[in-house]
C-alpha positions in Angstrom: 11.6 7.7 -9.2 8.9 7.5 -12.1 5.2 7.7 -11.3 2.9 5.9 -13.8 -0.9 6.7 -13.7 -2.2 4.0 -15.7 -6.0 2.3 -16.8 -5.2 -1.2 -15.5 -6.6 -3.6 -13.1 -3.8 -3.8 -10.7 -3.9 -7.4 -10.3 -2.8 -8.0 -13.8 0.7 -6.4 -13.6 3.8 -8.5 -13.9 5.2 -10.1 -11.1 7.9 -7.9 -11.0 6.1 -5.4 -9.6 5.3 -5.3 -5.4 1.6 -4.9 -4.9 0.7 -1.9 -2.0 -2.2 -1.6 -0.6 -3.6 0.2 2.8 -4.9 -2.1 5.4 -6.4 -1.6 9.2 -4.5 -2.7 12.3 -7.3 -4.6 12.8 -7.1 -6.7 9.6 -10.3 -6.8 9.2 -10.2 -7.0 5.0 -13.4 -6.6 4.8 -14.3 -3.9 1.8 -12.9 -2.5 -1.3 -9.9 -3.1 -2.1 -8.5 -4.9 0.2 -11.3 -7.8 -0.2 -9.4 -8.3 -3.6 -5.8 -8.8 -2.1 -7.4 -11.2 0.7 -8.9 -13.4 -2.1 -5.5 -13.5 -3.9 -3.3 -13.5 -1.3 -5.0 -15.1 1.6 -3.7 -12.0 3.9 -6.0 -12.1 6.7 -4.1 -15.4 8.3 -0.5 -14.5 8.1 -1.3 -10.9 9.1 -3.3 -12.6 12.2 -0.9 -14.6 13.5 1.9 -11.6 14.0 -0.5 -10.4 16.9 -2.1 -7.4 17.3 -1.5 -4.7 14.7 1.3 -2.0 15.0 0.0 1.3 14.1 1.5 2.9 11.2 3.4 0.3 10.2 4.0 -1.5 6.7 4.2 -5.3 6.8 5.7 -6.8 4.1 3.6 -10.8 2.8 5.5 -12.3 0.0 5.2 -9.4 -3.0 2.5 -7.0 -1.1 2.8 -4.3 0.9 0.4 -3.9 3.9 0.2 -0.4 4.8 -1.0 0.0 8.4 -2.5 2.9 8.4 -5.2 2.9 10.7 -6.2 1.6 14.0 -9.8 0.3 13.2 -11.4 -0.6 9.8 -14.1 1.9 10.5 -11.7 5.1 11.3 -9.8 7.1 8.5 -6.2 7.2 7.8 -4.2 10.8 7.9 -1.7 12.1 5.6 0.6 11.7 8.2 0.0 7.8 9.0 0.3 7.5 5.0 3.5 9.1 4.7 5.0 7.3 7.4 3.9 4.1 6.0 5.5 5.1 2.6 8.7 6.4 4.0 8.9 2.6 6.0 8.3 0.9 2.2 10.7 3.1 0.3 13.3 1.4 3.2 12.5 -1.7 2.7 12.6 -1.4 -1.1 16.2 0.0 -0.7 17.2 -3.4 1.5 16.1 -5.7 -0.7 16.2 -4.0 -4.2 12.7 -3.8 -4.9 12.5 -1.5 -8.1 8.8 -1.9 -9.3 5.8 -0.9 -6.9 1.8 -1.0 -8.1 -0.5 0.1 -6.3 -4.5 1.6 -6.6 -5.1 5.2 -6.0 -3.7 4.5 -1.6 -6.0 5.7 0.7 -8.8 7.5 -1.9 -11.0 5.1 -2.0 -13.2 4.1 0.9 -10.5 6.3 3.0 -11.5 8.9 1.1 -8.4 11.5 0.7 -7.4 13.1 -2.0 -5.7 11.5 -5.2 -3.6 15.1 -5.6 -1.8 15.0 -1.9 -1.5 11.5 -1.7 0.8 11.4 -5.0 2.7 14.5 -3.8 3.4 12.5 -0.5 4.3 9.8 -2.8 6.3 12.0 -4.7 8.5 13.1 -1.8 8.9 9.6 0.0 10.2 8.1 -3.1 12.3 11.5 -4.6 15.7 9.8 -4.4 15.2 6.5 -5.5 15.2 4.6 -9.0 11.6 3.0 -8.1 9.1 2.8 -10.6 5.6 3.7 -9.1 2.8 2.3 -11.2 -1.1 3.3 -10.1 -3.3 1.5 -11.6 -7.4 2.7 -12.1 -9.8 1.2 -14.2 
């Protein structure tokens, strides 16, 4: 596992990569970051339609990641709902051979935790794998 902290709008990296992003079991899409993958993805539709929203839980649309990991759009995610989500990604990536992730700064934005725990969670989710972890921040 490589970790890559990068100056890079995230929506520019090469379609080899899986986009990951954190998302309410609400779907509600509605501010930072997330407004961005709804305008390029059209997320809000396909994520409606599996029914109400498992929480934590990673849904998988095409080459994003939908980290679940909070009830509402209002409440905060925990360390613990992130790392859960992760672990669940890291599975999938080993199923179906997914060696390049990007990703923002997860969760320290709007959600507001902190860059240095979140990438030592990432750290440890992804320890044993050959996945290439690229953050982008501009």
């Amino acid at each position: 596992m490589v970790i890559k902290e990068v100056k890079q709008n995230l929506f520019t990296v090469s379609d080899n990569y899986m986009l990951v992003h954190c998302i309410s079991a609400d779907y509600a899409l509605g501010a930072g970051i997330a407004v961005e993958f709804q305008k390029k993805f059209h997320l809000k539709n396909t994520l409606k339609a599996l029914g109400t929203g498992q929480y934590p839980n990673t849904i998988r649309i095409g080459r994003v990641f939908n980290l679940v990991t909070k009830q509402k759009y209002w409440n905060k995610p925990t360390y613990e709902s992130l790392k859960f989500t992760l672990e669940q990604t890291k599975g999938i990536c080993i199923d179906d051979e997914i060696k390049y992730l990007a990703m923002p700064k997860i969760g320290c934005g709007l959600d507001k935790l902190e860059w240095d725990k979140v990438k030592e969670i990432l750290k440890e989710a992804f320890k044993d794998t050959d996945i290439e972890i690229l953050v982008c921040s501009l």
